[in-house]
C-alpha positions as CSV (number, residue, x, y, z in Angstrom):
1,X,0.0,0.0,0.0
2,X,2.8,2.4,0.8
3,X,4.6,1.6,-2.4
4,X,1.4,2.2,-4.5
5,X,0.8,5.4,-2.6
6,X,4.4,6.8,-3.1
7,X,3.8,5.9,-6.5
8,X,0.8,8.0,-6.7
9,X,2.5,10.8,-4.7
10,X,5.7,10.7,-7.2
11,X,3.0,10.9,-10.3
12,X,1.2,14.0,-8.5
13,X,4.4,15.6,-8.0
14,X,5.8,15.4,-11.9
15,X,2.2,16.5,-13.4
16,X,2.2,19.6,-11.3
17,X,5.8,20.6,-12.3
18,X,5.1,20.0,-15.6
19,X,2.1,21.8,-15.4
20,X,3.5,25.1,-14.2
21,X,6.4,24.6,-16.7
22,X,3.6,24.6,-19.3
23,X,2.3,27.8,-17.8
24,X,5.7,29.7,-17.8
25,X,6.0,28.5,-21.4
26,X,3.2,30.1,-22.4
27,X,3.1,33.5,-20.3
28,X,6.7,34.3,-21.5
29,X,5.6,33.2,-25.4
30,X,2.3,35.5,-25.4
31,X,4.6,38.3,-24.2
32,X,5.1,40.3,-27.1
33,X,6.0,44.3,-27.1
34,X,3.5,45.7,-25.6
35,X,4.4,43.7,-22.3
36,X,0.7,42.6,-21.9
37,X,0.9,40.7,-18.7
38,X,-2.8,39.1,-19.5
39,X,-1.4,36.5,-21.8
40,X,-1.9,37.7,-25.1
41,X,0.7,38.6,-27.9
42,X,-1.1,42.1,-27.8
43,X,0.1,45.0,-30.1
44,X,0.7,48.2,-28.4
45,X,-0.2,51.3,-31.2
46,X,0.8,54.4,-29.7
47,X,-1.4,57.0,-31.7
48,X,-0.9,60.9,-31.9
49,X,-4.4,62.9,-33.0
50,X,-4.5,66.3,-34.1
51,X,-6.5,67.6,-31.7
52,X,-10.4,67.9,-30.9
53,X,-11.2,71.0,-33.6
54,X,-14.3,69.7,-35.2
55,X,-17.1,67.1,-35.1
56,X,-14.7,65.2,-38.1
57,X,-12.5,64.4,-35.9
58,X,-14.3,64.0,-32.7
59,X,-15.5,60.8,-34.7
60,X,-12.5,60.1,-35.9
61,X,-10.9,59.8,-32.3
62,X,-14.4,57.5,-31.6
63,X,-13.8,55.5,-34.2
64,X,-10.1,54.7,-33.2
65,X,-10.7,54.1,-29.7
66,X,-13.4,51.8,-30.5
67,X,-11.8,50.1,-33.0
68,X,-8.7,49.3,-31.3
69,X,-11.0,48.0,-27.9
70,X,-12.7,45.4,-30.6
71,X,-9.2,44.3,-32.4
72,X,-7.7,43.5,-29.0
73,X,-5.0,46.4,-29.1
74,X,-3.5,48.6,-26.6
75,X,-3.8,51.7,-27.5
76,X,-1.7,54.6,-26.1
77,X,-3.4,57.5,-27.4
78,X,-2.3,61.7,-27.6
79,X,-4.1,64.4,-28.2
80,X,-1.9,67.2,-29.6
81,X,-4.1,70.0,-29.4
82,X,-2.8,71.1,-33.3
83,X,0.3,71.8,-32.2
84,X,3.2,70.4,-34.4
85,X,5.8,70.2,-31.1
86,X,3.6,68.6,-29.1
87,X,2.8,65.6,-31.6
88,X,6.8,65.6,-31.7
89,X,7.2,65.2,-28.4
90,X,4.5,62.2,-28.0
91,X,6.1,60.7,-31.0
92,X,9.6,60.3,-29.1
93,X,7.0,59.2,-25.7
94,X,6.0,56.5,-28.2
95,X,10.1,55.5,-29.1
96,X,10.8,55.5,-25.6
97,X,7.8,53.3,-24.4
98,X,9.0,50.8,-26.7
99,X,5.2,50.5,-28.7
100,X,5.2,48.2,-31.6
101,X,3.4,50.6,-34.2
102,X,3.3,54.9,-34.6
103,X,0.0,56.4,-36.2
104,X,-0.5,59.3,-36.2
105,X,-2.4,62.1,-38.4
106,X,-0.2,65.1,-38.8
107,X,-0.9,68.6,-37.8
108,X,0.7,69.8,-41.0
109,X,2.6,68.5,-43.7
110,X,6.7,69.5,-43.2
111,X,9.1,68.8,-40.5
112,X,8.6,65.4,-39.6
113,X,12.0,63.8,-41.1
114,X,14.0,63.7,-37.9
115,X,11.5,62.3,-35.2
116,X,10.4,59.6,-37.9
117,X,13.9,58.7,-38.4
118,X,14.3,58.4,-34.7
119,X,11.2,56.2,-35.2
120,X,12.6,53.9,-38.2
121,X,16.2,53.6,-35.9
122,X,14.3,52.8,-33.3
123,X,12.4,49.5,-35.8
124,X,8.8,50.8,-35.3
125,X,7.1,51.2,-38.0
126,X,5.4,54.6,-38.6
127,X,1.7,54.8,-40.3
128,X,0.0,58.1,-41.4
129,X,-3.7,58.5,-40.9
130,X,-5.9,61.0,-42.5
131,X,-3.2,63.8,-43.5
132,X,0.5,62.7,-45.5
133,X,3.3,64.5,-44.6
134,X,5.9,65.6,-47.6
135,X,8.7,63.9,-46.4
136,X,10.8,63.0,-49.6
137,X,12.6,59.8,-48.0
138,X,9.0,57.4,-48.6
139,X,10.7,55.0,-46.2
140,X,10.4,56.9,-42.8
141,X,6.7,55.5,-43.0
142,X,4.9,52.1,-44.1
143,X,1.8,53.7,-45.8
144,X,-0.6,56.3,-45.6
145,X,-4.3,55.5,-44.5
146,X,-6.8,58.3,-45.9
147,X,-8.5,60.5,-48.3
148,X,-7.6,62.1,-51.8
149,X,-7.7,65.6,-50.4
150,X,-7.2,67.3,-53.7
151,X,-10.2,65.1,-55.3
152,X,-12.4,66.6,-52.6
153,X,-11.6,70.2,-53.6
154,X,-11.8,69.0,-57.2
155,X,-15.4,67.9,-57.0
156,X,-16.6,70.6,-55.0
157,X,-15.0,73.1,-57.6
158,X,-16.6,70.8,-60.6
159,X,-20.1,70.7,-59.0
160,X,-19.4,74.6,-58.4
161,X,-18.8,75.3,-62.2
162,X,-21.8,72.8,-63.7
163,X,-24.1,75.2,-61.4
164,X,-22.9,78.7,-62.8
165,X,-22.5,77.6,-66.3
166,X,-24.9,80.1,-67.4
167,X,-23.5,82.9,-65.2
168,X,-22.7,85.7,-67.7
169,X,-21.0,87.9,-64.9
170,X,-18.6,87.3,-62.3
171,X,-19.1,85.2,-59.7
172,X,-17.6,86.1,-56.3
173,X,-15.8,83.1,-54.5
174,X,-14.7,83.1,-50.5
175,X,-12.9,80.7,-49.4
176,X,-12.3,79.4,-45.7
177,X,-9.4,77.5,-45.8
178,X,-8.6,75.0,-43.1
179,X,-4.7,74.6,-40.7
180,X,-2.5,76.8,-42.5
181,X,0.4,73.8,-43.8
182,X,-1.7,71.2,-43.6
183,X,-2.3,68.4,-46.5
184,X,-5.9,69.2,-46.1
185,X,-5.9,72.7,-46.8
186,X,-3.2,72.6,-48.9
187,X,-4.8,70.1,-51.2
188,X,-8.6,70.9,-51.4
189,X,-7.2,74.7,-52.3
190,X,-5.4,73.3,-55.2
191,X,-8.2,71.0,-56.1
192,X,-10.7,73.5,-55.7
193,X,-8.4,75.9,-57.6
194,X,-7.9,73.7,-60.7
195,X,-11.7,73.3,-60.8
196,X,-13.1,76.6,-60.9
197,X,-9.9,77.7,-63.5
198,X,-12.2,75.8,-66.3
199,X,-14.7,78.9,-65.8
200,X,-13.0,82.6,-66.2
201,X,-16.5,83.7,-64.2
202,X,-15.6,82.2,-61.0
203,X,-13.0,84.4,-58.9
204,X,-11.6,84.0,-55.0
205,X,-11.9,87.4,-54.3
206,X,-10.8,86.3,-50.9
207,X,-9.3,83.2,-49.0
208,X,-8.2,83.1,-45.0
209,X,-7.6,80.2,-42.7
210,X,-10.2,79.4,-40.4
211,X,-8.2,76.5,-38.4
212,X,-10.8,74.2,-39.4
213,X,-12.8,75.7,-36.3
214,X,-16.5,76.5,-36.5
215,X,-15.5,79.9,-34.1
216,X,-13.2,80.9,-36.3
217,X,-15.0,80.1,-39.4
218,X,-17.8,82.8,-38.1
219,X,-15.5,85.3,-37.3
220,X,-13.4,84.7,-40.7
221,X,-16.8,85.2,-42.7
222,X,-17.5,88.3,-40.4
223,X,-14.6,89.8,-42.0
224,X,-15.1,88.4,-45.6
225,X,-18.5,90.3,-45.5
226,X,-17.3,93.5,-44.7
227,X,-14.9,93.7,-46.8
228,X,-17.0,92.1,-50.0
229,X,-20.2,92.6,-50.1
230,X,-21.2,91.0,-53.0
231,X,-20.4,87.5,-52.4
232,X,-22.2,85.0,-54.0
233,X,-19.9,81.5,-53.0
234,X,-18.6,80.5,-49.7
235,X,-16.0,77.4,-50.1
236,X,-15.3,75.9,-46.7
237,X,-12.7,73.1,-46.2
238,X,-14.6,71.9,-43.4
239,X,-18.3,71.7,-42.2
240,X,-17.5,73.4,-39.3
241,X,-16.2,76.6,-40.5
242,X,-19.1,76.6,-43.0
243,X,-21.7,76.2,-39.9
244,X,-20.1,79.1,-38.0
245,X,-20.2,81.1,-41.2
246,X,-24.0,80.5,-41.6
247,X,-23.8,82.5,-38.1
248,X,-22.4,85.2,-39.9
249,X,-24.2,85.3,-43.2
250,X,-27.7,85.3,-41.1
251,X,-26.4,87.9,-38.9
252,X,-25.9,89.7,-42.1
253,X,-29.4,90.0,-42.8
254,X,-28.6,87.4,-45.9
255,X,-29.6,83.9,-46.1
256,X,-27.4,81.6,-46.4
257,X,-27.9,78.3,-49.4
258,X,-29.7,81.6,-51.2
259,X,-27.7,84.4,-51.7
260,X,-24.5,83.3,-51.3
261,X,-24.2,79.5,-51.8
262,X,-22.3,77.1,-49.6
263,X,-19.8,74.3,-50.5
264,X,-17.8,72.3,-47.5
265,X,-16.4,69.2,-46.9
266,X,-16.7,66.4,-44.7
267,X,-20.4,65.4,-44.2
268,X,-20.8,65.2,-40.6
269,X,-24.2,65.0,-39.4
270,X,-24.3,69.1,-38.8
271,X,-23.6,69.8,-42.3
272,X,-25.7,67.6,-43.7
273,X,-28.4,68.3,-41.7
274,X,-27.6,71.8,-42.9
275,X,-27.3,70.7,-46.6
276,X,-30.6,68.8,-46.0
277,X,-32.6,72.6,-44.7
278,X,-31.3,73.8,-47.8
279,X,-28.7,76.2,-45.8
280,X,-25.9,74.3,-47.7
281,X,-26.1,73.4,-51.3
282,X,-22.9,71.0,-52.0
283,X,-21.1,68.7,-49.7
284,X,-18.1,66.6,-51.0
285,X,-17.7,63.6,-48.2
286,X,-14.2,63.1,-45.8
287,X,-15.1,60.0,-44.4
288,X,-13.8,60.5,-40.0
289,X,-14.3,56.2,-39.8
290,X,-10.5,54.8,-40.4
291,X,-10.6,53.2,-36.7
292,X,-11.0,49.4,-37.9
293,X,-8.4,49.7,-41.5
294,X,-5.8,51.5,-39.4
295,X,-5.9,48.6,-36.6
296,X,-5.5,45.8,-39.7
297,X,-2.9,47.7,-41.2
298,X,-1.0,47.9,-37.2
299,X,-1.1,44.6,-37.0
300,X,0.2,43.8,-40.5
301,X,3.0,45.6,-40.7
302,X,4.0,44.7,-37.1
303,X,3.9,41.3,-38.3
304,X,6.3,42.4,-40.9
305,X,3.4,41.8,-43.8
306,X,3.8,44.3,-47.3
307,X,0.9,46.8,-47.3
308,X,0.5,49.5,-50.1
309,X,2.1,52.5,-49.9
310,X,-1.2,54.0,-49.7
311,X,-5.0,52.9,-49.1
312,X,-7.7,55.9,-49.8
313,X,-11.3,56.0,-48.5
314,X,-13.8,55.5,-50.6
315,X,-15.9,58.8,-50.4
316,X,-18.9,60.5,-52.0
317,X,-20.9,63.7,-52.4
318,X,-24.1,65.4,-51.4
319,X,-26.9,67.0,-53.0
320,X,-29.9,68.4,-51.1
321,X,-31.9,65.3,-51.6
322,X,-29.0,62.9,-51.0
323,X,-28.7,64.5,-47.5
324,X,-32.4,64.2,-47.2
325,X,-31.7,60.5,-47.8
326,X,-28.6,59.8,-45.9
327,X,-28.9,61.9,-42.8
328,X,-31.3,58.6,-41.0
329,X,-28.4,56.5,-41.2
330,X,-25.4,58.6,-40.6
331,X,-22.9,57.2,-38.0
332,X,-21.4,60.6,-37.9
């Protein structure tokens, strides 16, 4: 009996080592980068935003955090307040802390070369969302995630001239013009531009930055007004500056979507609510959802894994009607 006991005791013994071997095995293989001590090979994305400026990218933050809770990443997130240095300074946070993947979307398009370089020494891989920088070394990042900025402006200028084709005098343009140096303003200005050039009518009698703020988009129209009083176009590169310049247009005693028409960008629920009331007339979509194609691509290229150089949104535009039509279902 005592044999057959020992012998029982002895089997007890090895299945438990073994056992806890087993466990050590596996905690120290499901440790990856991000040092995720709940037993998972968890990628760690450490993700600098622009800031909080506008309802875009209030639901472009959403979609991010949401997305990266559903993949099963950690996300360490920044919020730069659209300041270039203090996107810099999270960027090197990100080096230090040893993330496996940089995303960020940048405040504006130059001076990024020497903190992405400390990134690509560093062997994390870099991935711009929403807004490129013009970096010429292409390999200081894996790919851009985002929208054809100059199309935007394009469309908006095309839909712009097919509406005054029979417009025998000029027609007075104002543009608000989003972050002055970023890819957004730079490019739906050129777009836009390039457009409108197709119809010697069509003149920006005057263009200012509005920071792509619906505060300063009133108080940029404010001045537009007073200085030209016969405008007949507003261009906005955002929704937000063209709702705080309906502000200004009403306070004008004019009414806006009427005598002077409105073009923006983006298509958040405001502004097409607007466009719906008539208050707009053109919206060319920015779509703010890139939450669950930047978390593919973060764990792709931390796997190593080829990804294109650059994946665009697929976007739209907006009549009246098609606001009308869209606004029920609108997740932004």
């Amino acid at each position: 009996m005592r044999t057959r006991r020992t012998a029982r005791t002895v089997i007890a013994v090895v299945a438990t080592v073994l056992l806890a071997g087993s466990a050590t095995a596996c905690g120290n293989s499901d440790t990856g980068a991000g040092g995720d001590s709940g037993g998972g090979d968890k990628v760690v994305l450490g993700f600098s935003q622009v800031g909080a400026e506008s309802g875009w990218r209030t639901a472009n933050t959403t979609s991010i955090k949401e997305a990266a809770a559903a993949a099963g990443i950690e996300l360490k997130f920044d919020d730069a307040q659209q300041k270039q240095e203090n996107q810099i300074k999270a960027i090197r946070n990100f080096i230090q802390q040893k993330v496996d993947v940089i995303a960020f979307s940048p405040v504006v398009e130059s001076g990024w070369d020497t903190v992405l370089k400390e990134a690509k020494d560093a062997g994390i891989p870099v991935i711009l969302t929403d807004r490129s920088v013009d970096s010429a070394d292409k390999s200081l990042y894996k790919t851009f995630l985002g929208s054809d900025f100059v199309k935007e402006g394009r469309l908006a200028g095309e839909w712009l001239v097919e509406q005054t084709k029979g417009a025998s005098g000029p027609v007075n343009i104002v543009e608000l013009q989003g972050t002055t140096g970023s890819a957004p303003a730079n490019d739906r200005k050129e777009g836009f531009a390039k457009a409108i050039a197709a119809n010697p009518n069509l003149k920006i009698v005057a263009s200012q930055s509005g920071d792509f703020k619906r505060a300063d988009g009133k108080q940029v129209m404010e001045q537009f007004l007073k200085a030209n009083p016969d405008i007949d176009v507003l261009f906005a590169h955002n929704d937000d500056m063209g709702l705080g310049a309906l502000e200004a247009i009403t306070a004008a005693g004019k009414t806006p979507g009427k005598d002077i028409l409105i073009i923006t960008i983006d298509a958040v629920k405001d502004g097409m609510q607007a466009l719906a009331d008539g208050r707009f007339n053109f919206i060319a979509e920015c779509s703010p959802l890139l939450g669950p194609q930047l978390m593919d691509l973060a764990k792709k290229v931390h796997a190593g894994e080829e990804v294109p150089v650059r994946i665009e949104t697929e976007e739209t535009t907006f009549t009246q009607e098609q606001a009308k039509a869209a606004l029920p279902d609108r997740k932004y």
